[in-house]
N, C-alpha and C positions, 0 to 999 in steps of 0.2 A: 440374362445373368446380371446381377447389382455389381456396382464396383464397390467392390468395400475396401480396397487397399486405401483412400483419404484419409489421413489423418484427421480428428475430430476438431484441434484449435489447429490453427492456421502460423506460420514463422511470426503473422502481425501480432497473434492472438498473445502467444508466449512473450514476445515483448511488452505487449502493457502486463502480464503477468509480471517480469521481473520488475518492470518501472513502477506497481502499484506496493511491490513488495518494499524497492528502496524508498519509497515516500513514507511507506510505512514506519520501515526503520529510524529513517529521518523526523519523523514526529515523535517515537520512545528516546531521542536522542535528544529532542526539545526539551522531553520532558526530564530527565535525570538530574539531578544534582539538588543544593538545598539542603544539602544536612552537614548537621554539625557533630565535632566530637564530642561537648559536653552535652551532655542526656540534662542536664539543669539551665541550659543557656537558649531558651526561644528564639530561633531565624524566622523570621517576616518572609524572605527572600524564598522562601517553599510555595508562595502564596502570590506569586507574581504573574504576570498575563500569559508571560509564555507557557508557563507551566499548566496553568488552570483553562484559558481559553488555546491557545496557537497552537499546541502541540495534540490534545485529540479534536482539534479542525483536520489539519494533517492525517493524523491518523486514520480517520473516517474520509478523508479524500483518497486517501488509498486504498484501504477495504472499498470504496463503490470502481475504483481504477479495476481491483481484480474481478468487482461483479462484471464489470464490462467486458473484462478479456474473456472470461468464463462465460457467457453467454450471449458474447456476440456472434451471429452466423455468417460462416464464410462465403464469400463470394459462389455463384455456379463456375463462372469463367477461369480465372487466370489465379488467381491469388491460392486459391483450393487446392492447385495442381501441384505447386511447388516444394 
């Protein structure tokens, strides 16, 4: 008889899951802001590193965080059971 009662992600698994999600979050937070009320007045300041490079660096560090929690395989041993 198989044991199938295991859970498929593991307690480790779910936590990079939430930690890949707040990284996530935290790079669309880089990137926000930059605009202005006049629709006639050009901001430069939309166009700045954090916005353009730092913030979907982040982002994609976090999408590859949840590839990893998502298919990393659990331990046989001890980590599996809990």
């Amino acid at each position: 008889m198989s044991d199938n009662t295991k859970m498929a992600i593991t307690r480790k698994g779910l936590w990079l899951l939430v930690m890949g999600f707040i990284v996530m979050v935290a790079g669309f937070i880089l990137m926000m802001g930059g605009g202005v009320k006049d629709p006639n007045v050009f901001n430069w300041s939309m166009f700045d590193f954090r916005r353009l490079v730092a913030a979907p660096i982040v982002i994609l560090c976090g999408i590859i965080i949840e590839i990893v929690a998502i298919m990393k395989r659990p331990k046989d041993s001890g980590e599996s059971t809990k």
